[in-house]
ROGUFI-654633 format. One record per residue (C-alpha): residue number from 1; residue in three letters; y, z, x. Coordinates in nm, 2 decimals. Last residue first. Layout:
+-----+--------+--------+--------+--------+
: num : residu :      y :      z :      x :
+-----+--------+--------+--------+--------+
: NUM :    Ala :      Y :      Z :      X :
...
+-----+--------+--------+--------+--------+
This chain:
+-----+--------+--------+--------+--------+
: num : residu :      y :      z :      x :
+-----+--------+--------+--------+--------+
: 252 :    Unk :  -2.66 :  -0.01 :  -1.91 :
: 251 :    Unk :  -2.50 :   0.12 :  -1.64 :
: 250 :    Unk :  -2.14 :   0.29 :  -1.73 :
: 249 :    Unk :  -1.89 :   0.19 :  -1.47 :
: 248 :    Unk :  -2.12 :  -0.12 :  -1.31 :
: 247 :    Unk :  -2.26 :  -0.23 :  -1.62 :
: 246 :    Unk :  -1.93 :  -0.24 :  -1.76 :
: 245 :    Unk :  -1.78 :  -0.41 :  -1.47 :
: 244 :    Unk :  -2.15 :  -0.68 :  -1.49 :
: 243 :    Unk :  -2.06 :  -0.75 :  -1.84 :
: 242 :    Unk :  -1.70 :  -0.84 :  -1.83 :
: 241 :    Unk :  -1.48 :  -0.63 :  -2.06 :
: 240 :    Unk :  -1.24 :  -0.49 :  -1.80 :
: 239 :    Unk :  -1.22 :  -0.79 :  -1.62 :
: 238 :    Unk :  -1.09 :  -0.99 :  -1.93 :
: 237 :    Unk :  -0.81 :  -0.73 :  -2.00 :
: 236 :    Unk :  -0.70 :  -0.66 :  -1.63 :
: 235 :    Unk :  -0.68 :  -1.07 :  -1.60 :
: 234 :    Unk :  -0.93 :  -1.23 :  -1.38 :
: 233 :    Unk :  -1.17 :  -1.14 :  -1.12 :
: 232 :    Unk :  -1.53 :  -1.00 :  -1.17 :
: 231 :    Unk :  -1.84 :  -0.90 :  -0.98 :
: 230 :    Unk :  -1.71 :  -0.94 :  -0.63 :
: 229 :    Unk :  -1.95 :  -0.78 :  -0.34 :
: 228 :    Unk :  -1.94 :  -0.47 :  -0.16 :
: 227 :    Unk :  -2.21 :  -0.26 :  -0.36 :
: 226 :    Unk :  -1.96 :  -0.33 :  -0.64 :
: 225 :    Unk :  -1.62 :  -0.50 :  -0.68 :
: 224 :    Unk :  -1.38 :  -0.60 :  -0.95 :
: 223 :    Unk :  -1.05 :  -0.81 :  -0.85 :
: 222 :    Unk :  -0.78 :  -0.77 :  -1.07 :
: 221 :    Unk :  -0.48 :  -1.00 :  -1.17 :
: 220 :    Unk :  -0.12 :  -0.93 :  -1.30 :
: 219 :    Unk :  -0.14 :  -0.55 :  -1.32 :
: 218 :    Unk :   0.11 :  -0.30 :  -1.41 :
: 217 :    Unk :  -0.03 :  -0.15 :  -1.76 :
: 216 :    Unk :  -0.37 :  -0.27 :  -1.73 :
: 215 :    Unk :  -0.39 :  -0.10 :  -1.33 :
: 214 :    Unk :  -0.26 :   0.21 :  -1.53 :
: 213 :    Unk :  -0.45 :   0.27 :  -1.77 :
: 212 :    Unk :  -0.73 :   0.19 :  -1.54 :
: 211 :    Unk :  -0.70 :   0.50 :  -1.35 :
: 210 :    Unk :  -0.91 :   0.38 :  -1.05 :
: 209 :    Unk :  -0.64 :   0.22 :  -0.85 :
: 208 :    Unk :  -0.67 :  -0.01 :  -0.51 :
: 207 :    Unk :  -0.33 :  -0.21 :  -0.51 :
: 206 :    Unk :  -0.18 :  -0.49 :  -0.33 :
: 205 :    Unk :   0.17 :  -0.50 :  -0.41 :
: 204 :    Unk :   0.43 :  -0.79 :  -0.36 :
: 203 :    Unk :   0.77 :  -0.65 :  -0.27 :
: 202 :    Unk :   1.10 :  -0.86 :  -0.44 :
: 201 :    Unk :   1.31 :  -0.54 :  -0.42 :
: 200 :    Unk :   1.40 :  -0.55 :  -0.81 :
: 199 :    Unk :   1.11 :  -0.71 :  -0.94 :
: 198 :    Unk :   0.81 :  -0.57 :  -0.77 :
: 197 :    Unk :   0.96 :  -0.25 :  -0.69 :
: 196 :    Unk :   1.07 :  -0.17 :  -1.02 :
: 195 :    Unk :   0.72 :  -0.25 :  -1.13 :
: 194 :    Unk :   0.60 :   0.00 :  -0.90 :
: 193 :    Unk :   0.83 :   0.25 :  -1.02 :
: 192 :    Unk :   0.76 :   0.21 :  -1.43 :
: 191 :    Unk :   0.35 :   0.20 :  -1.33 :
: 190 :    Unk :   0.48 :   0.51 :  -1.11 :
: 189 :    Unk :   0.67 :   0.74 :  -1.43 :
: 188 :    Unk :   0.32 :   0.69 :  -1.64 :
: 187 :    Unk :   0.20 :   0.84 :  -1.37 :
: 186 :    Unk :   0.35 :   1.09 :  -1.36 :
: 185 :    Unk :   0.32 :   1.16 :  -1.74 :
: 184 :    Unk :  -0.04 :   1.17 :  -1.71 :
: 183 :    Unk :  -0.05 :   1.38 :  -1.44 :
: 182 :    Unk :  -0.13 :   1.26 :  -1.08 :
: 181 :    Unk :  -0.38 :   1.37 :  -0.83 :
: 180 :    Unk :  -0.44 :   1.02 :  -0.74 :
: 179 :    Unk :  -0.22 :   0.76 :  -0.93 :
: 178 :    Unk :  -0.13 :   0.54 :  -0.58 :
: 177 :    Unk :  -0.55 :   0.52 :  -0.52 :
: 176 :    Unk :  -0.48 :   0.32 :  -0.16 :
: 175 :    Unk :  -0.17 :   0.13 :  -0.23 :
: 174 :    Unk :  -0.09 :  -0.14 :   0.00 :
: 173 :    Unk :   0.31 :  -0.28 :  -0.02 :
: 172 :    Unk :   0.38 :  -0.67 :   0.13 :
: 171 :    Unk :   0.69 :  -0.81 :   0.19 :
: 170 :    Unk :   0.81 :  -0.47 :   0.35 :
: 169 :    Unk :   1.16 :  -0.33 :   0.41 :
: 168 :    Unk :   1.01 :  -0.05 :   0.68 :
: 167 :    Unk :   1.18 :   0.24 :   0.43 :
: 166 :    Unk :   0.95 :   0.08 :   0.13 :
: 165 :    Unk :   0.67 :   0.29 :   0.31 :
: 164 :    Unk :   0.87 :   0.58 :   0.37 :
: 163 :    Unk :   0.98 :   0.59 :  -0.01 :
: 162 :    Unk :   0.59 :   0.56 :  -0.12 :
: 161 :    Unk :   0.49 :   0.85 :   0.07 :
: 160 :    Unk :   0.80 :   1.03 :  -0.08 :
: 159 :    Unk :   0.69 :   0.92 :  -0.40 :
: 158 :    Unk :   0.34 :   1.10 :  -0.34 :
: 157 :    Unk :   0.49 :   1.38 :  -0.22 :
: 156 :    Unk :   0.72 :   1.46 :  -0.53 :
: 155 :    Unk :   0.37 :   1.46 :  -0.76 :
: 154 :    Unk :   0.19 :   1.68 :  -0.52 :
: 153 :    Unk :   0.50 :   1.95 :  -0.57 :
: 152 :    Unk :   0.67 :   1.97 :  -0.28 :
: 151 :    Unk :   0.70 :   2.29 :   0.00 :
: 150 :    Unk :   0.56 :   2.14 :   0.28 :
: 149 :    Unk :   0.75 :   1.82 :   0.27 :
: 148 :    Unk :   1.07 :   2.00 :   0.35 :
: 147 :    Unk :   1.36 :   1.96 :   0.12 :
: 146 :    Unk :   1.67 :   1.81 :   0.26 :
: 145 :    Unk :   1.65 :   1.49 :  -0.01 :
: 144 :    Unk :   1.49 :   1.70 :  -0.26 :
: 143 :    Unk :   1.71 :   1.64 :  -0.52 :
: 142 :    Unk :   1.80 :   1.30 :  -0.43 :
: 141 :    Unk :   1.48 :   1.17 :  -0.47 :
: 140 :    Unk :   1.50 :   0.92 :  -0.78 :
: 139 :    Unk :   1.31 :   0.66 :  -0.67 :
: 138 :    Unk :   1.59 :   0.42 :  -0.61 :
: 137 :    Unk :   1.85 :   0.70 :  -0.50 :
: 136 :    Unk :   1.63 :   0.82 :  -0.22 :
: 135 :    Unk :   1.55 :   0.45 :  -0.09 :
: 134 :    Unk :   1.94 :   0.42 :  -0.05 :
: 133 :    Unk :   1.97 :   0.70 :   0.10 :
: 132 :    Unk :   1.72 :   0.60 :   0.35 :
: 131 :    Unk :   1.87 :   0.27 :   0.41 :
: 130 :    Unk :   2.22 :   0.47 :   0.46 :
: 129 :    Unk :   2.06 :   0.66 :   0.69 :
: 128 :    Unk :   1.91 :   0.37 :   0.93 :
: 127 :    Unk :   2.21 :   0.19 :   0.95 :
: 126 :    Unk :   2.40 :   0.48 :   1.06 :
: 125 :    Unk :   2.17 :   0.54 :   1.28 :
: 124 :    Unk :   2.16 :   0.19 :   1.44 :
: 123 :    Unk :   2.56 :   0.20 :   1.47 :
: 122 :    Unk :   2.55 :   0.54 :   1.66 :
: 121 :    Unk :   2.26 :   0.41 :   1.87 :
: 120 :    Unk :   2.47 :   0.11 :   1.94 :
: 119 :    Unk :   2.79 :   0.30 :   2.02 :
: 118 :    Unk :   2.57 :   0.52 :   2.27 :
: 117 :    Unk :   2.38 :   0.78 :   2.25 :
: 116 :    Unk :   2.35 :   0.85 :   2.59 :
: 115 :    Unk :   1.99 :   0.97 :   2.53 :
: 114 :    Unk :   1.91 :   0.73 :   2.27 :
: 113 :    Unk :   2.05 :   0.41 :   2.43 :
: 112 :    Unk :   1.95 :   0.49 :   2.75 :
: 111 :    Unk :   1.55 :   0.53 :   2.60 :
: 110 :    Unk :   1.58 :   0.19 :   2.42 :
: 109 :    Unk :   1.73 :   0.04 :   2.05 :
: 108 :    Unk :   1.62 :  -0.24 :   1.81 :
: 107 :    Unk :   1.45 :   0.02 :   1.63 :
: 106 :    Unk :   1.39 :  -0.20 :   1.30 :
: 105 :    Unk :   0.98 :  -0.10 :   1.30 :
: 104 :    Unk :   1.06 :   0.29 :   1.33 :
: 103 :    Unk :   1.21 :   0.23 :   0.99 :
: 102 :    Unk :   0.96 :   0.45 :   0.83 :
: 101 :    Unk :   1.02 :   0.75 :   1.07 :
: 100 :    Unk :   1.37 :   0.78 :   0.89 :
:  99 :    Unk :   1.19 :   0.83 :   0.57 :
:  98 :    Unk :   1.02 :   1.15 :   0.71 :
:  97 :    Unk :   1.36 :   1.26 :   0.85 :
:  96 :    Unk :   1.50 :   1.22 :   0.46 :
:  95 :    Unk :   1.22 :   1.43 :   0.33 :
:  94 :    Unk :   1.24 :   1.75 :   0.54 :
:  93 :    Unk :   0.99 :   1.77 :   0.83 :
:  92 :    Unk :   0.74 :   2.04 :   0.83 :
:  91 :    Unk :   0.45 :   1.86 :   0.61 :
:  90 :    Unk :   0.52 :   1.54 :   0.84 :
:  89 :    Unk :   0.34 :   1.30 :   0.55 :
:  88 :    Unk :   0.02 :   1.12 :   0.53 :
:  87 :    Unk :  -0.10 :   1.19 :   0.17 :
:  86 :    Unk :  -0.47 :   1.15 :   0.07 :
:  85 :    Unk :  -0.50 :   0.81 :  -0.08 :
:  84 :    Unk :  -0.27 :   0.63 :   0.18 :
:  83 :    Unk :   0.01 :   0.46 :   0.18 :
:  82 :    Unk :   0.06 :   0.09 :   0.35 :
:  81 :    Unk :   0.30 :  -0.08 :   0.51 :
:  80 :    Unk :   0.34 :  -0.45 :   0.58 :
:  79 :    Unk :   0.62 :  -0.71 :   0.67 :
:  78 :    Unk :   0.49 :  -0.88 :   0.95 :
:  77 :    Unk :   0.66 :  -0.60 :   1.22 :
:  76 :    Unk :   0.46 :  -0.34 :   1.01 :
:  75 :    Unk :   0.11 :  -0.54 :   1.14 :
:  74 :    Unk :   0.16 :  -0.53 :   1.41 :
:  73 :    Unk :   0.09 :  -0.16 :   1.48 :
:  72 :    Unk :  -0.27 :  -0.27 :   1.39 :
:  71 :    Unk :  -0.34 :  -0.51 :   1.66 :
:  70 :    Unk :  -0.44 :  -0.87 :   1.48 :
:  69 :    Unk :  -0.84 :  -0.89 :   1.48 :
:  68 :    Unk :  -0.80 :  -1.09 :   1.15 :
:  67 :    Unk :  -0.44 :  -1.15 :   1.12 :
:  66 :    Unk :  -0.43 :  -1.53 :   1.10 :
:  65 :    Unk :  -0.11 :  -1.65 :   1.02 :
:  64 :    Unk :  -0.11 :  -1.82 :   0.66 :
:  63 :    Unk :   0.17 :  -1.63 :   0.48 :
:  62 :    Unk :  -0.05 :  -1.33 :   0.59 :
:  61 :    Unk :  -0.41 :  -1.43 :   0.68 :
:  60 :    Unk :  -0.78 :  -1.22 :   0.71 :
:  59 :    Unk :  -1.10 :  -1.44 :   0.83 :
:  58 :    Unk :  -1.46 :  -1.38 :   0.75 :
:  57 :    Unk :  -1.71 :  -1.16 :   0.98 :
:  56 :    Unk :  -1.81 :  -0.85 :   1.11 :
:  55 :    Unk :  -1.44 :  -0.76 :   0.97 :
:  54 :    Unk :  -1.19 :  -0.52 :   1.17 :
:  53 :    Unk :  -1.14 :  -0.20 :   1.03 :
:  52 :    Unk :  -0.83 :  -0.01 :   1.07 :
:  51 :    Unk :  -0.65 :  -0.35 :   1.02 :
:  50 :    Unk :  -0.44 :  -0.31 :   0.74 :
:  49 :    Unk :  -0.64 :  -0.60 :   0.57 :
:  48 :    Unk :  -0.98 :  -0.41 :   0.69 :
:  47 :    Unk :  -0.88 :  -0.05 :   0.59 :
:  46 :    Unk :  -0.81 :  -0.25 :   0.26 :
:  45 :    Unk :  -1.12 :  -0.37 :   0.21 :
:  44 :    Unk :  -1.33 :  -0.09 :   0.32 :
:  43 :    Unk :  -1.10 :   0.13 :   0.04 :
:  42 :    Unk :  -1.27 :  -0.10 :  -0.20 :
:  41 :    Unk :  -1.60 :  -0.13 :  -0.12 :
:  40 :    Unk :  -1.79 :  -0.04 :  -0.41 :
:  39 :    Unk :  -1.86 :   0.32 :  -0.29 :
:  38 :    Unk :  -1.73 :   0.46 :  -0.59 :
:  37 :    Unk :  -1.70 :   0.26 :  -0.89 :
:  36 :    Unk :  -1.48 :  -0.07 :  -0.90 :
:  35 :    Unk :  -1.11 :  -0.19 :  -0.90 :
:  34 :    Unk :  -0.86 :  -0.43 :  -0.65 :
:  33 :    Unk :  -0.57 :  -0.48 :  -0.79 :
:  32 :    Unk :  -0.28 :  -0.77 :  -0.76 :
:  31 :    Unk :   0.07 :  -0.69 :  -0.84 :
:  30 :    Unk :   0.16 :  -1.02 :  -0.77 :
:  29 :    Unk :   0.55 :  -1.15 :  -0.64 :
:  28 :    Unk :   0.39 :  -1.39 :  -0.40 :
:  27 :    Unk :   0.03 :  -1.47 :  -0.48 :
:  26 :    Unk :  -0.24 :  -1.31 :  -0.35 :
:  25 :    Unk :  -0.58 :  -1.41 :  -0.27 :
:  24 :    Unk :  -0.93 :  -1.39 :  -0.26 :
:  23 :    Unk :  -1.26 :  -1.37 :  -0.11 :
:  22 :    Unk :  -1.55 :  -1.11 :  -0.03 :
:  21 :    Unk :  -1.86 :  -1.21 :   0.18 :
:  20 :    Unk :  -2.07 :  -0.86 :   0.16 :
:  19 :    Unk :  -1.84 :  -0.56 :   0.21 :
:  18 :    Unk :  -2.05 :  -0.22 :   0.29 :
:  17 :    Unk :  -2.35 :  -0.37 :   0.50 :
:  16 :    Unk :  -2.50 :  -0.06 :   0.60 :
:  15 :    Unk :  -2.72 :  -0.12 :   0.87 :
:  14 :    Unk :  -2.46 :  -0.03 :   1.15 :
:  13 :    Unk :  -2.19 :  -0.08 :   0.98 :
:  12 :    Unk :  -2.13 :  -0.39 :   0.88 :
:  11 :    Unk :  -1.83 :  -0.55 :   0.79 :
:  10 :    Unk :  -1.79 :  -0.91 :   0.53 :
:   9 :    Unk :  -1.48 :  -1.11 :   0.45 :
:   8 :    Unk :  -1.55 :  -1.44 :   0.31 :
:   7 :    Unk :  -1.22 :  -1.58 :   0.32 :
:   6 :    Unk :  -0.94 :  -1.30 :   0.25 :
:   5 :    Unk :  -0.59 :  -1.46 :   0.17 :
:   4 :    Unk :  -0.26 :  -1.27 :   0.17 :
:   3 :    Unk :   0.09 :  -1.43 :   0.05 :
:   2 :    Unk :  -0.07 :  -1.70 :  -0.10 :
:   1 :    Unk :   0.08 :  -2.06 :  -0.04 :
+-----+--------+--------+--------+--------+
């Protein structure tokens, strides 16, 4: 069974129709991305999956649950976090309280708890800090582990972004333009992370990218879109060389 499956997805706004009956799916273990020029949709898509949008019509489902009109702060409870293209991060918070935030989903505490601070608060925190240590060591973080946000280089923010997502243990990772802003070398460094992340934490990723390096690099399947609507899907190699993409990134 796919891990995510969009059936005919479409949203309308207003008279703008900006995703026009899009399917597909994702397998467990993918690194699945979704490509095409601006204004093709793609963002739409994944505002709608992480339910920011909800579809005019079609049908969303995680591990076959239906999560079309599915409250957004569910969502992290069904093992999903998403980052964003511009970064979302407490800019006056150092880096390890801005992973703590990612665990908010595993608070299995209340108000008492916190204020009292009781053994089970203790135990939780604990829990929570040696998550987030572990997350620092994985991508490499320990440098700027009490650094606050504000003072980063773009590069560091970005992997902090991705460390709070991967904070909230998720099954499923959305990447909104992951490469954005990045040098060359950078991200050559994230196609190395993300497939670290597939294999060694078991996370499936769900990717919108326009630096095609790196979605050939990393990627097991892309989906191609423009005006809304799927022109290709298949292999990074075969997409990439299919009529209507090329059309689509370079006209005729």
């Amino acid at each position: 069974m796919a891990l995510l499956a969009a059936d005919q997805i479409s949203i309308r706004f207003g008279g703008l129709v900006a995703v026009d009956g899009v399917s597909f799916a994702v397998d467990p273990g993918e690194i699945f991305t979704i490509i095409g020029p601006n204004g093709a949709g793609k963002t739409t898509i994944f505002n709608i999956v992480s339910r920011l949008y909800t579809a005019t019509s079609g049908r969303i489902t995680l591990s076959g649950q239906d999560i079309t009109r599915l409250p957004p702060h569910r969502l992290a409870g069904l093992g999903v976090a998403r980052t964003f293209q511009n970064i979302e991060l407490f800019e006056h918070a150092t880096v390890i309280d801005n992973l703590l935030v990612g665990r908010h989903v595993h608070v299995a505490t209340n108000l008492l708890d916190a204020v009292l601070f009781t053994p089970r608060a203790r135990r939780q925190e604990i829990a929570f800090r040696e998550e987030a240590e572990r997350i620092v060591g994985f991508l490499g973080l320990q440098r700027y582990r009490d650094s606050l946000i504000h003072g980063l280089p773009y590069g560091v923010r970005k992997n902090v972004e991705l460390a709070r997502a991967l904070m909230s243990r998720p099954r499923l990772l959305l990447l909104d333009e992951p490469s954005s802003g990045l040098t060359t070398n950078e991200s050559v460094d994230l196609a190395w992370w993300l497939r670290e992340i597939r294999d060694r934490l078991s996370v499936t990723i769900l990717m919108v990218e326009h630096n095609m390096r790196l979605v050939s690099a990393i990627s097991d399947r892309v989906l191609a879109l423009n005006h809304g609507r799927i022109i290709a899907e298949g292999s990074p190699t075969d997409v990439q060389r299919h009529p209507e993409v090329v059309r689509a990134y370079i006209g005729e």
